[in-house]
Every structure is written in structure tokens, then in C-alpha cells.
N, C-alpha and C positions, 0 to 999 in steps of 0.2 A: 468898604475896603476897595482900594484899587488894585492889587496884587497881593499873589502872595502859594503857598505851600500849605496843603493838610497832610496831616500822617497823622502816626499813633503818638509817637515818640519824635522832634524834633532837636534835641539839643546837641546832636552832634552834625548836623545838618548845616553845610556851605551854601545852600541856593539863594538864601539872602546875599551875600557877598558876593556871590555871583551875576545876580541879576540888577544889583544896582551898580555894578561897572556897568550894563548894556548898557543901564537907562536910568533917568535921572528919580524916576515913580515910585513912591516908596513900595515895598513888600513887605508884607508878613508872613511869620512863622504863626501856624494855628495849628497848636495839638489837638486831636479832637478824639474822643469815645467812638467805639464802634456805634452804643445806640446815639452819639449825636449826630452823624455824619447824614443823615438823613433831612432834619431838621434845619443842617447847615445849607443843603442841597436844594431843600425845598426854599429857601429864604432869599437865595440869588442875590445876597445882598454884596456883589464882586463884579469885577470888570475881567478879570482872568485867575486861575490858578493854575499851580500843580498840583499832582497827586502823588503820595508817596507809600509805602508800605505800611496799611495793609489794605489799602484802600484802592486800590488800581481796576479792580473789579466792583465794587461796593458802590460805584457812583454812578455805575453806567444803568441802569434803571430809572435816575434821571432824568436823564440828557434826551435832547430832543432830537439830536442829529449827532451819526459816530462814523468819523473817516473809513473810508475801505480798510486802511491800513490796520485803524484800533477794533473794528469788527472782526478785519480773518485775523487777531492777536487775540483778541477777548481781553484787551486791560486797555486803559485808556490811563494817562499820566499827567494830560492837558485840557482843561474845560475853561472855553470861552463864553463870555455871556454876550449874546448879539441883540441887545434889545427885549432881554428876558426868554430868548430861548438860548437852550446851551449846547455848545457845540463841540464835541470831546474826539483829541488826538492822541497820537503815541507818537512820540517824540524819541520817548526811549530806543525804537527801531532806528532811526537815525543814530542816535549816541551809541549803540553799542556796535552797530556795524561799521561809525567812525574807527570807536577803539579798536578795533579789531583788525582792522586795515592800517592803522596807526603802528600797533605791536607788529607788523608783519609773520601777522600767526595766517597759514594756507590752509581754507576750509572745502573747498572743493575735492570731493573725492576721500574725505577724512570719517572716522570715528567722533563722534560730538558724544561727550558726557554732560548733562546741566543736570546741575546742584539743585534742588528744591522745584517746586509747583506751582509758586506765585505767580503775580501779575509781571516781573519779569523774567520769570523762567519761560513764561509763553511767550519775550519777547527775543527772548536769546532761543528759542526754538526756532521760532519764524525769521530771524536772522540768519540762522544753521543752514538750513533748509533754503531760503534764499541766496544764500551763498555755494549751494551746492555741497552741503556734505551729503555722504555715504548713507551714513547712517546717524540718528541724532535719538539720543535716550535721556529722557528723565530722568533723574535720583531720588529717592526720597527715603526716609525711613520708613516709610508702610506703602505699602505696593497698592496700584492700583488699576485702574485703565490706562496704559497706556505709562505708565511709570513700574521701575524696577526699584527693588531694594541697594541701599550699599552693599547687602552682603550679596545679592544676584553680579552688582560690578566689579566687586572683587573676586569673583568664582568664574562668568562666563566672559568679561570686556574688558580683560587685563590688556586688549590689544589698542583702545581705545587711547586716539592721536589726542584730543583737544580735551582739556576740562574749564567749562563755563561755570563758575558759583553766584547763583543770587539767593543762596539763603542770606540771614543775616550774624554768620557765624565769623567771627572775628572784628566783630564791628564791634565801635566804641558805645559803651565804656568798657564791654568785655572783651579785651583785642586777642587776649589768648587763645591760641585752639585753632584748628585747623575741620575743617566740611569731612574732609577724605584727606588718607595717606595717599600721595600719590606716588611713593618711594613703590609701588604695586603696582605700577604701569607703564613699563621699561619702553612703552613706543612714545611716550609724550612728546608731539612738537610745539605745544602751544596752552599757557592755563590763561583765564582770562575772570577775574573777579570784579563781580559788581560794587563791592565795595569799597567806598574812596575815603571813610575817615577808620582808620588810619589807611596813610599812603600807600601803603605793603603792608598787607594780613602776613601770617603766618603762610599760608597758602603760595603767595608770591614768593615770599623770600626761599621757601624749599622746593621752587620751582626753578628758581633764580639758579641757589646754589645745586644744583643739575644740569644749570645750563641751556636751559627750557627757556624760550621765550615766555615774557609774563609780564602781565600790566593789573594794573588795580584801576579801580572805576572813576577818579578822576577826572580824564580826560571824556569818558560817556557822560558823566552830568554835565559837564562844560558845555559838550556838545549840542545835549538835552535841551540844555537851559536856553543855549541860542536858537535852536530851530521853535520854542515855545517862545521865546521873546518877538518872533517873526510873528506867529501865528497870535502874541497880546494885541501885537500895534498895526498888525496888517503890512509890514513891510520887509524888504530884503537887507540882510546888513553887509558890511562888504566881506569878504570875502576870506581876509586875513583875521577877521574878528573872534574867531577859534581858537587858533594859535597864539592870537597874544592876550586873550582873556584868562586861558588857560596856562601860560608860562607867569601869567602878571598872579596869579593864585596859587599857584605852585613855588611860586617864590615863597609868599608869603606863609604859607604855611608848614612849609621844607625846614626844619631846625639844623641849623650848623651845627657840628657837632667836632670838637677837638681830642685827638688820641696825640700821643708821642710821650716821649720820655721825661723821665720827671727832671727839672730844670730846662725844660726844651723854650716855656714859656708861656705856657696852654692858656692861665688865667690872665697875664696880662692882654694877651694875643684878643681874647674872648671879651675883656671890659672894653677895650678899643672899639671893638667889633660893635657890643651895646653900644655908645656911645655914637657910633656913627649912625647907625641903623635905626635906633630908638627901643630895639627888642629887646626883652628878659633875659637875662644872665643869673646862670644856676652850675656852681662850681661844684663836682659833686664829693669832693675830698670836705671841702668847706661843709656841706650838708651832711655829712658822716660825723664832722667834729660837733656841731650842732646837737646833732641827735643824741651824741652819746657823751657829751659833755666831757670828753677829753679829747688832748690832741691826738693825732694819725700813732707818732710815735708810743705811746703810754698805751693804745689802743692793740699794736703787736706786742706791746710789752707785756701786758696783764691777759688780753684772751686769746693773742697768737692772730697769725697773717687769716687763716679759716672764718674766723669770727669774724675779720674785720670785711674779706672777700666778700660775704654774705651779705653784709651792711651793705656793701657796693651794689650789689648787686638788687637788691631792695631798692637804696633809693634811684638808679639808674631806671627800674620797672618806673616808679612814681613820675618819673621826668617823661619818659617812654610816650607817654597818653597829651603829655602838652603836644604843642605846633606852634610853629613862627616863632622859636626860641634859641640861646644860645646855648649851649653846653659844651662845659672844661672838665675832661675826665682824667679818672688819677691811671699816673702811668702804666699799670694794671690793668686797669678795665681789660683791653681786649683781649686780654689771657681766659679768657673765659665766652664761650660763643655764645651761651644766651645772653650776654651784656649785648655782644655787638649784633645779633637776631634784634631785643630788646630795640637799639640804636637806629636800627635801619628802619624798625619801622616808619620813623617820620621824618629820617634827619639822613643828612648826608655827611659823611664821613672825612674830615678832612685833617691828614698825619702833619704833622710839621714834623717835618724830617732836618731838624738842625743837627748840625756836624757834632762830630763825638769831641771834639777839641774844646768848642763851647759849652758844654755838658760841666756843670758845675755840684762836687759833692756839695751836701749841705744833712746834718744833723738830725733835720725834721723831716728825711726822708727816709725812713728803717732801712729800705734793700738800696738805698742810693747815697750814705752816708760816705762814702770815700770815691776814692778814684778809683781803686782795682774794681769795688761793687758798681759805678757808674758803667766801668767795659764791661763787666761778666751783663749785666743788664739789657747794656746795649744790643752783646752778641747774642741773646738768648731770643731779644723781642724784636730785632730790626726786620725781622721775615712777616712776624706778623701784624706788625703794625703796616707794611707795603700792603699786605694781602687782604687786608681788610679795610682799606682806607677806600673813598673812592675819587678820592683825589690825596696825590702826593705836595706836598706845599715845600719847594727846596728853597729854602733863605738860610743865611747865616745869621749874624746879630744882631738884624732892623727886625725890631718886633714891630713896629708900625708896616715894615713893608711885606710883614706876612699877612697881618691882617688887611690891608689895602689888598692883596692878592687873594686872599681867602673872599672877601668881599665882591673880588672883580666877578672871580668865577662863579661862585655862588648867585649872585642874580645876572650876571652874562646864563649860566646854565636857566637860570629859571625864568629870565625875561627874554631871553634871545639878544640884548645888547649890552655893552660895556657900558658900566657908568664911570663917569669924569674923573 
């Protein structure tokens, strides 16, 4: 093998897509048992890896030689083979003290909270502490040397500025759930989470919606990944190669996602979209009539708007856990905020705000069937569909030139330039 990644669990894992943009050498994904990793270790049959959770510690008994860095850390992330002996980095120290300087979160002089005990909780320790905080505390469920309980940080460090999480609590496939309430610790200036699939945990988003600086971990494996692609081939990349590795993967797996009112034109807007792009297209009105084998209208009719809510809100969860996808949501959706929580996690939010003149009743829409129901609609939802969009899309009646716009900004945001 020439490259490649161990962990326990890799399926939700980006470092293959990330590391063959660096470089043209293939990589693998290699799930491996705690009692194999040893075995794997002993075999050297590699030119380079990563290391991934929960193996950050478990390998270095190995290794023949361990950077100052991955020594005062205790986790090592990167093992090179130099001729049969191996020679193991933390890379992750790099990536996290990117992100961090990235989010414009201030750690000098601060309260540091880290989430769990692992291989990179001692690397977001050793980050803390290099950066100058105050004071930097462990979390964990069961108290130990040098770690406190959650219920010790909710009693004595409700004063506690930053919260870093590398458990692996909200990570996919179980995105739900949150490490800690952080609604409990009224000084936060900064959360910063290690985990990047999904884009926004729960964690970030109710960090967000506080107003809290707050990044998911992204841009640290980006980072990661480039400082250990230095450290596979022995050389320096230039300079800009972070920034647009990391916008050229963030495109890609950021899902569009369409709110506005119903006739505004969400699903044509969105097959356009497919069609240009090559990506999946998932209408979620369409998936509600599928599932229940009647139309929207018969669906208010026989189990009422609640029943049908629910369904929305169901298959909106299911769409949630995709990436790099398109989604056309019924006018609805964002009347309810774990849809749009749900939404954010991967996808960026984008309203088409078409004018109320071109707003067309139509029969197969229950609360949209006339013109008076069109305005009461209108004026009920046009607050919050502004308030939850994160781009507003202002076109009149070129559904092409909403979606060429939706398009531009969408990978203008994620790639840093306009396409043609």
C-alpha cells in the first residue's frame, strides 16, 4: 500500500478525497480491530499513513522515532515508513490551531473546556496551552487525573470562555445530540468541534444561534491532511493549497438547499441546478407523496396539516445525513426549526424571494390554493424564511437566472471564485 488512513470506523471519513486532490498516489481507507492494529503495525507493509480514532495512542509503541511535538501530545496521527523504520507526527496540532485562528476564536488569557480524553483531546490541550490560555480543563464522563466531570463543569466553570469537543458525539451516522449544553455558560466566546462529517453538529449550530463564534472540524483535517502530505513526499506545498483544497471540498459537500413559497419555483430552480452540476436532486414534497402513496392535498385532507408536518419533517431528517446534494423543500419546512437545525447541518440555505405578484394559487397546494391564501402565507412566512435563509436569491420570473445565481454563489462561496 502506498497511502492511506486506519481507524475503527471509516465510512464517514473525507481523507481519501482529500488527499488525492494533493496528490495523484492512491490512498486507502483501512478499518482495522483494536487487536489488529498491531499486526498491521508490525507488517510495514506502507509508505505513509494516518491515524484516526481510536488509534492515535495504540500505535506509538511501534514507531521507531516520535516528533517532539507527537511526544509532549502523547498521540501521534501520522506514521511514515523511512526504509522500514517508522517515524510518527501530529499533524493534528497544526490543524487544530489552523481552525482556530481561522474561526477568530481568542485563546490567550481564556477558560478552555475540551470535550473527552482522546488522542485529540491532548491535542487540543497542547494547542490551549500553546496559545496561551488561562486555564485549560478536560471533560469527560468519569473523573480522573487531571479531568473533571460534566457535572463538575456545569457546578464550578460555568464561567468557562471556549468549548473544544473531540468526542465523537454528533458525528455521523448519529448526527443527533449535543457533548454539553452550552446554553449553561453565559461567557462563551468561542466552541470549536473536531468533527467535520457533518459540517455543523448540533454543538455548532446552538452556538451559532447565540452568536458564539463556531467552526466544525473541516477545515482541521484539511489542514492535517496537507501538513502529513508534506511529511509522505518530503516536500513543501505552496502556500495557497489550504484554502483552496478546503473551499474545492466544501463545495462539494455543502448541499444546496431551497426554502420560499410555494409556487416561488423551488423544484424547477433545483432540476436546473442537478443538471448543471451533475448532483442529486431530492424534492422533499415529492418524497412525502411517494411514501404515503397519496398527493400533499388528500394527505391534509384525510390526516390534517400535523400528520403531514411530521412526514416532513422525517424525510427532511433522512436527506439531513446526505452531502454534495440538491434539496427543494415544501413551502413549510422552515415553520418549524428542527427542519431548518436538521437543514444546516450540511447545506446552505438558500430563499428565493420571488415577488408576491408572481406567486401563482394552484389546487394542489392546501394553504396556497387561492390568492387571499397566497398573501395571508406570504405575510405569515416572509420573516422567516429572510431569517433563516443564508442567502437571500432576489429574481422575478427567470427561473434559470435564479438558479445560475444560486449556482454562482454557492461554489463562488465554496471555491472562492465565480464560474463562467
Amino acid at each position: 500500500m502506498e497511502f492511506g488512513c486506519i481507524g475503527e470506523k471509516l465510512r464517514h471519513s473525507f481523507s481519501k478525497e482529500i488527499h488525492e486532490k494533493l496528490g495523484p498516489a492512491p490512498y486507502s481507507l483501512i478499518e482495522l480491530s483494536r487487536d489488529e492494529v498491531g499486526a498491521f503495525m508490525r507488517k510495514k507493509d506502507f509508505r505513509a499513513i494516518n491515524v484516526t480514532i481510536p488509534y492515535k495512542e495504540t500505535v506509538i509503541p511501534y514507531l521507531d522515532y516520535i516528533s517532539e511535538t507527537a511526544h509532549g501530545i502523547g498521540a501521534v496521527n501520522t506514521v511514515v515508513n523511512h526504509g522500514g523504520s517508522l517515524f510518527g507526527f501530529n499533524t493534528d496540532f497544526y490543524g487544530m490551531t489552523a481552525l482556530i485562528e481561522r474561526t477568530g476564536i481568542t485563546v490567550k488569557d481564556k477558560k478552555v473546556l475540551i470535550l473527552g480524553t482522546g488522542g485529540t483531546s491532548k491535542t487540543a490541550f497542547a494547542v490551549a496551552n500553546a496559545l496561551g490560555a488561562r486555564t485549560v480543563l478536560k471533560v469527560s464522563r468519569s473523573p480522573g487525573s487531571g479531568v473533571i466531570t460534566y457535572e463538575d463543569a456545569y457546578r464550578d466553570h460555568t464561567d468557562a470562555d471556549i468549548v473544544i469537543n473531540t468526542t465523537p458525539v454528533g458525528m455521523y451516522p448519529a448526527t443527533d445530540g449535543s457533548p454539553i449544553d452550552i446554553g449553561r455558560f453565559p461567557n462563551l466566546s468561542g466552541v470549536i468541534d473536531a468533527v467535520y462529517n457533518p459540517l455543523r453538529t448540533d454543538l455548532i449550530l446552538a452556538a451559532r444561534a447565540r452568536g458564539v463564534k463556531a467552526e466544525g472540524g473541516l477545515y482541521m483535517l484539511v489542514a492535517q491532511a496537507v501538513k502529513a502530505y508534506e511529511f509522505f513526499n518530503s516536500v513543501t506545498l505552496p502556500e495557497n493549497t489550504l484554502g483552496c483544497v478546503y473551499r474545492e471540498i466544501l463545495g462539494e459537500k455543502q448541499n444546496i438547499v431551497l426554502t420560499g413559497m410555494p409556487g416561488s419555483g423551488k423544484t424547477t430552480i433545483g432540476k436546473i441546478l442537478a443538471k448543471h452540476t451533475g448532483r442529486p436532486f431530492y424534492d422533499t414534497d415529492a418524497l412525502i407523496v411517494k411514501k404515503a402513496g397519496n398527493p400533499v392535498s388528500l394527505i391534509f385532507e384525510e390526516e390534517g396539516e400535523r400528520a403531514f408536518r411530521d412526514m416532513e419533517t422525517e424525510t427532511i431528517r433522512e436527506l439531513s445525513s446526505l452531502s454534495g446534494v440538491i434539496i427543494a423543500t415544501g413551502g413549510g419546512a422552515v415553520l418549524r426549526d428542527e427542519n431548518v437545525r436538521l437543514l444546516k447541518k450540511n447545506g446552505r440555505i438558500y430563499f428565493r424571494d420571488r415577488p408576491l405578484e408572481y406567486l401563482v394559487p394552484t389546487q394542489t397546494r392546501p394553504l396556497a390554493s387561492s390568492r387571499e391564501d397566497v398573501e395571508r402565507r406570504y405575510r405569515e412566512r416572509i420573516d422567516i424564511y429572510r431569517a433563516t435563509a443564508d442567502e437571500i436569491i432576489y429574481t422575478s420570473n427567470s427561473l434559470n437566472g435564479a438558479a445560475y445565481e444560486i449556482e454562482r454563489r454557492h461554489f463562488g462561496e465554496a471555491n472562492g471564485a465565480q464560474r463562467p
